[in-house]
C-alpha positions in Angstrom: 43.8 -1.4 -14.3 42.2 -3.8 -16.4 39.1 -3.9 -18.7 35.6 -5.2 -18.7 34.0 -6.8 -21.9 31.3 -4.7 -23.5 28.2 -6.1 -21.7 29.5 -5.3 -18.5 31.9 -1.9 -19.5 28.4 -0.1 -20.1 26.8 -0.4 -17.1 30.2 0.0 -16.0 30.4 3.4 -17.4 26.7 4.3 -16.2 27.2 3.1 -12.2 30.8 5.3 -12.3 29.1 8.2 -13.9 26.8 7.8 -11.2 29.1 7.5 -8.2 31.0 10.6 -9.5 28.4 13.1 -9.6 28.3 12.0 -5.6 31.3 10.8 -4.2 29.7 11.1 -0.4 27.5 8.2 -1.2 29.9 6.3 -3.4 30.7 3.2 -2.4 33.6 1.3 -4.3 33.8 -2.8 -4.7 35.9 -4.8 -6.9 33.9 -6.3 -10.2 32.1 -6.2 -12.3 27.7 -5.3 -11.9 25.8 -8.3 -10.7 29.0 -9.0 -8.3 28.7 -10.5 -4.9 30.9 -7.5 -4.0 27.7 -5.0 -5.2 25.1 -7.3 -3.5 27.2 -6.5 -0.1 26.7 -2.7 -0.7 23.2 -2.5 -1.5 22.5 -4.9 1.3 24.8 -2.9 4.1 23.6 0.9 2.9 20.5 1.1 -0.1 21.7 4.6 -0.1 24.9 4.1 -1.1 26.3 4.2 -4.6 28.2 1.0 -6.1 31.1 1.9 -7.6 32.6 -0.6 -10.2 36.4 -1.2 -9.7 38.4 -3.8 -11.9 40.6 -4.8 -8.8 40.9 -4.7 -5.2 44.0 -2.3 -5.7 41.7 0.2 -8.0 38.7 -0.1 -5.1 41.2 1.3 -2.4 42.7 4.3 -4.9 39.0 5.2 -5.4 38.4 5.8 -1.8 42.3 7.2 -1.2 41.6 9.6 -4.2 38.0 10.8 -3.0 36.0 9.1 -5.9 34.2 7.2 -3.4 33.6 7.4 0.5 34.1 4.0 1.2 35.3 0.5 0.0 33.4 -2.8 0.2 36.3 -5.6 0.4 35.9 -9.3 0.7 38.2 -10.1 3.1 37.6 -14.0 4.0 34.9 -16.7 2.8 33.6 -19.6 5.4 34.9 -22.3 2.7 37.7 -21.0 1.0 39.6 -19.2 3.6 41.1 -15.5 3.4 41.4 -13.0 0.1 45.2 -13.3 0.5 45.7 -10.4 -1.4 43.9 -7.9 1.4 46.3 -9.1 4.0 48.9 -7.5 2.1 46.6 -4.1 0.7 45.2 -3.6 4.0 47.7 -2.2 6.1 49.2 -0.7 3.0 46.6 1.4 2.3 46.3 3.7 5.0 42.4 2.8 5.3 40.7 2.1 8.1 38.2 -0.2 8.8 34.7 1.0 10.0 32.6 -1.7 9.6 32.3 -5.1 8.3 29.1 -7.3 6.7 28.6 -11.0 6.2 26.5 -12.0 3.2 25.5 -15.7 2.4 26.6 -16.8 -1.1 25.1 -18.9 -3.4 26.6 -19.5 -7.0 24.6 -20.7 -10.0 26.1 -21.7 -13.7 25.2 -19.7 -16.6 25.4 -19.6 -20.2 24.1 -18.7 -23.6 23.2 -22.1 -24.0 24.8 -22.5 -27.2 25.8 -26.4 -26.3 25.9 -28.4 -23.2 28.4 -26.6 -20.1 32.5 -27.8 -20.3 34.0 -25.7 -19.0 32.8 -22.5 -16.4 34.7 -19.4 -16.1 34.8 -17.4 -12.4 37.0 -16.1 -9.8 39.4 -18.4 -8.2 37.3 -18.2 -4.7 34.3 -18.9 -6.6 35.9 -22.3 -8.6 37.6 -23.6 -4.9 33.9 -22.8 -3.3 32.0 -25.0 -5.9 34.9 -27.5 -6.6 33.3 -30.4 -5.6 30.2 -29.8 -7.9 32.0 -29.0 -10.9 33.8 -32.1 -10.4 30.8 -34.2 -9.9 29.4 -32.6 -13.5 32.9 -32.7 -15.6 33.1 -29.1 -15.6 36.7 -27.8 -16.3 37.0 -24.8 -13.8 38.8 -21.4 -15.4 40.1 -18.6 -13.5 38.9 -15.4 -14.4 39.2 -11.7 -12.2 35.5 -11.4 -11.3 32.6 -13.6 -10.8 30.3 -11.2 -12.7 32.7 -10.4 -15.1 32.9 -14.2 -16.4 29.1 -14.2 -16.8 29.9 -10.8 -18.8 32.3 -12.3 -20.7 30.0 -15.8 -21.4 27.2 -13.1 -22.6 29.6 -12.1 -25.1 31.6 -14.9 -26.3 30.1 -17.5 -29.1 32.3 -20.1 -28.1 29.8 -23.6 -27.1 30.0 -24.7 -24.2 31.3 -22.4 -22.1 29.6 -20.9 -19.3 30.4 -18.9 -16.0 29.6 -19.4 -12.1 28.2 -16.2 -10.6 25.4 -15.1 -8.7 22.7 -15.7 -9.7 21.5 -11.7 -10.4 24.5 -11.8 -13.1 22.1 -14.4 -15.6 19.3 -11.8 -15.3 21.4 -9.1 -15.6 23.5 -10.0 -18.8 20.9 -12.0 -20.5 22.2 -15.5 -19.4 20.1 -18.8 -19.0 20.2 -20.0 -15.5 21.3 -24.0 -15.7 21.6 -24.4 -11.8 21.7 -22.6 -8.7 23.2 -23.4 -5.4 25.7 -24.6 -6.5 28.1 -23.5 -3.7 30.0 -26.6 -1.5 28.2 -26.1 1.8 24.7 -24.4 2.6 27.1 -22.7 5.2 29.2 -20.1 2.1 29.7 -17.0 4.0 31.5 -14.2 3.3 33.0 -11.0 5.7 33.6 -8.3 4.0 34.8 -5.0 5.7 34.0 -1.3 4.6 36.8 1.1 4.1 37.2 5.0 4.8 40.0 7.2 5.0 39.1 8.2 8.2 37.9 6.0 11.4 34.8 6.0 12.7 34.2 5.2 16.6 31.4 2.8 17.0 28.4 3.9 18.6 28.1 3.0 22.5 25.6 0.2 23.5 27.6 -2.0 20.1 30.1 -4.7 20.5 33.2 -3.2 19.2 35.6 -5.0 16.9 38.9 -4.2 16.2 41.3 -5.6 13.8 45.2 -4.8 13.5 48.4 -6.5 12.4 51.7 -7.1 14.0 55.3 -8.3 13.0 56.4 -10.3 16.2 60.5 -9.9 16.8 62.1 -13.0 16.2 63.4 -14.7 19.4 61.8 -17.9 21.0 58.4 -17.6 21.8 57.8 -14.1 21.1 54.1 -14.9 19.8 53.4 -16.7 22.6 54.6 -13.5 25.0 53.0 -11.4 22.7 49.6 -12.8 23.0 49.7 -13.1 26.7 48.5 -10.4 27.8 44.8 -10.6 26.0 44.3 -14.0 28.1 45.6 -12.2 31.0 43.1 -9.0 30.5 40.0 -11.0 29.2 40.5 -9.9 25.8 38.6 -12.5 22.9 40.8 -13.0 20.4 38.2 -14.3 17.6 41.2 -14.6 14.3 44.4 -14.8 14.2 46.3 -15.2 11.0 50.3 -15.9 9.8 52.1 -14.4 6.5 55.3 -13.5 5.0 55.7 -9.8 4.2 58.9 -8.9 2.2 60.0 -12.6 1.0 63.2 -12.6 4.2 61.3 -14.9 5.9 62.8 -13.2 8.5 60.0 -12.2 10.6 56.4 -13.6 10.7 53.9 -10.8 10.3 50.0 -11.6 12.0 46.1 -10.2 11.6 44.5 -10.1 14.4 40.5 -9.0 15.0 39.5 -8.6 19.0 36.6 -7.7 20.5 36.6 -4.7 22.0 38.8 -1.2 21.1 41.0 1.3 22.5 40.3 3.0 25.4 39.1 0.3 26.8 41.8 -0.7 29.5 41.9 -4.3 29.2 42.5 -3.6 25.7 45.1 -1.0 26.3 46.9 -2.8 28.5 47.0 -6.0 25.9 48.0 -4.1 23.7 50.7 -2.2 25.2 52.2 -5.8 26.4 51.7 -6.7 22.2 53.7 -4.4 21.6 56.3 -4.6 24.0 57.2 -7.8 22.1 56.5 -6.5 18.6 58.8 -5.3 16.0 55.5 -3.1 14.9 51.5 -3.0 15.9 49.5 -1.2 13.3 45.8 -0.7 13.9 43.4 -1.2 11.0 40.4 0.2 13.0 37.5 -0.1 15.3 33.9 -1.0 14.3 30.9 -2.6 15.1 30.0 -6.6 15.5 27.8 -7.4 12.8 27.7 -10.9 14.0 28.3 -12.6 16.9 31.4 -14.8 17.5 31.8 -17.9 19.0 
């Protein structure tokens, strides 16, 4: 578990103070206040209660432990590709998903304004999702855990120059001035995230169901492409599919999948009896509504 600077460790201390004194309507995300992550949770529930959490890993104990109810997780951004680390903490958390939300993210650089910007502090998403603009403006990019956390950190630090790329709540919130906003790649910066629980919940009838699990294909010739038969030959939409190595033997490819659809459904079942008839392992992450339509 790491730490926050001072600006952000009090309202830190405040919103988990908070949460604790009702765990039912916690709601755990990883950063610091002012975080995309936080914007996701007020957005999806008002009711809810964000949670601070200094990682991803420390968001998922506080649901596993009973601190909070749920998780809100980033789990892949329309420029920047997948969180990487959630394909691996996913399936070993023994969460489930039970929904999922899409928020549109916009970026702005902040600072004390103690010289002209050099060099901006933020996550690593947030530096690959504005790279072309902090190229275009000489702006060394520096990796830091938390969007909101780097404009904590800028709020506190004396050093000229420096500055941080967060949303643009975290200026008002830590005291920052505002230089730009938008400053995001593409007007189209979208991130999914998906809400965690320790136990699923069934989506209501009359929604679009989504469900999203992973699988380790055996390895013999064309085992994806016999594993993945049998949602073309049931009418099952496949909307992601996604490779990585688990365990470093390169062995054995391991896959996330979302579908729409769920369990009980019998084209479902019966694609994914035939995934798993060519599977090593099929572990379902959960079932949920569509918050937005594919394709």
């Amino acid at each position: 578990m790491g730490s926050y600077s001072p600006s952000a460790q009090r309202l830190v201390d405040s919103m988990i103070a908070e949460a604790a004194a009702d765990p039912a309507n916690a709601m755990a995300f990883q950063g610091a206040p002012g975080a995309n992550s936080e914007i996701a949770v007020r957005d999806f529930d008002p009711a809810a209660l964000p949670m601070p959490c200094y990682s991803f890993e420390d968001a998922i104990d506080a649901v596993q432990s009973g601190a909070a109810a749920r998780a809100m997780i980033p789990i892949e951004n329309s420029l920047h590709g997948r969180v990487a680390d959630i394909h691996f903490l996913l399936p070993e958390s023994g969460l489930f998903i039970t929904g999922e939300y899409f928020l549109r993210i916009r970026f702005a650089l902040m600072s004390r304004n103690l010289a002209p910007p050099t060099r901006a502090m933020s996550h690593a998403q947030a530096l690959g999702q504005c790279r072309r603009w902090l190229r275009s403006h000489n702006i060394a990019p520096i990796a830091h855990s938390d969007t909101a956390g780097a404009a904590a950190m800028v709020a506190d630090s004396d050093e000229p120059g420096l500055a941080a790329i967060a949303p643009p709540l975290a200026a008002e919130i830590y005291g920052l001035t505002l230089h730009e906003n938008g400053i995001e790649d593409a007007d189209h910066n979208m991130t999914r995230f998906v809400v965690l629980a320790r136990q699923p919940v069934a989506p209501a009838p009359g929604v679009q169901p989504m469900t999203t699990f992973v699988f380790e294909v055996k390895n013999i010739p064309a085992a994806l492409y016999k594993a993945l038969g049998g949602f073309a030959t049931n009418g099952v939409n496949m909307t992601k599919l996604e490779s990585y190595q688990s365990g470093g033997s390169f062995a054995a490819t391991e896959f996330y999948a979302d579908i729409e659809g769920m369990p009980g459904d019998p084209a479902v079942d019966r694609a994914l009896e035939e995934l798993a008839f060519h599977c090593n392992s099929v572990r379902l992450l959960g079932s949920y509504p569509q918050a937005r339509k594919r394709g």
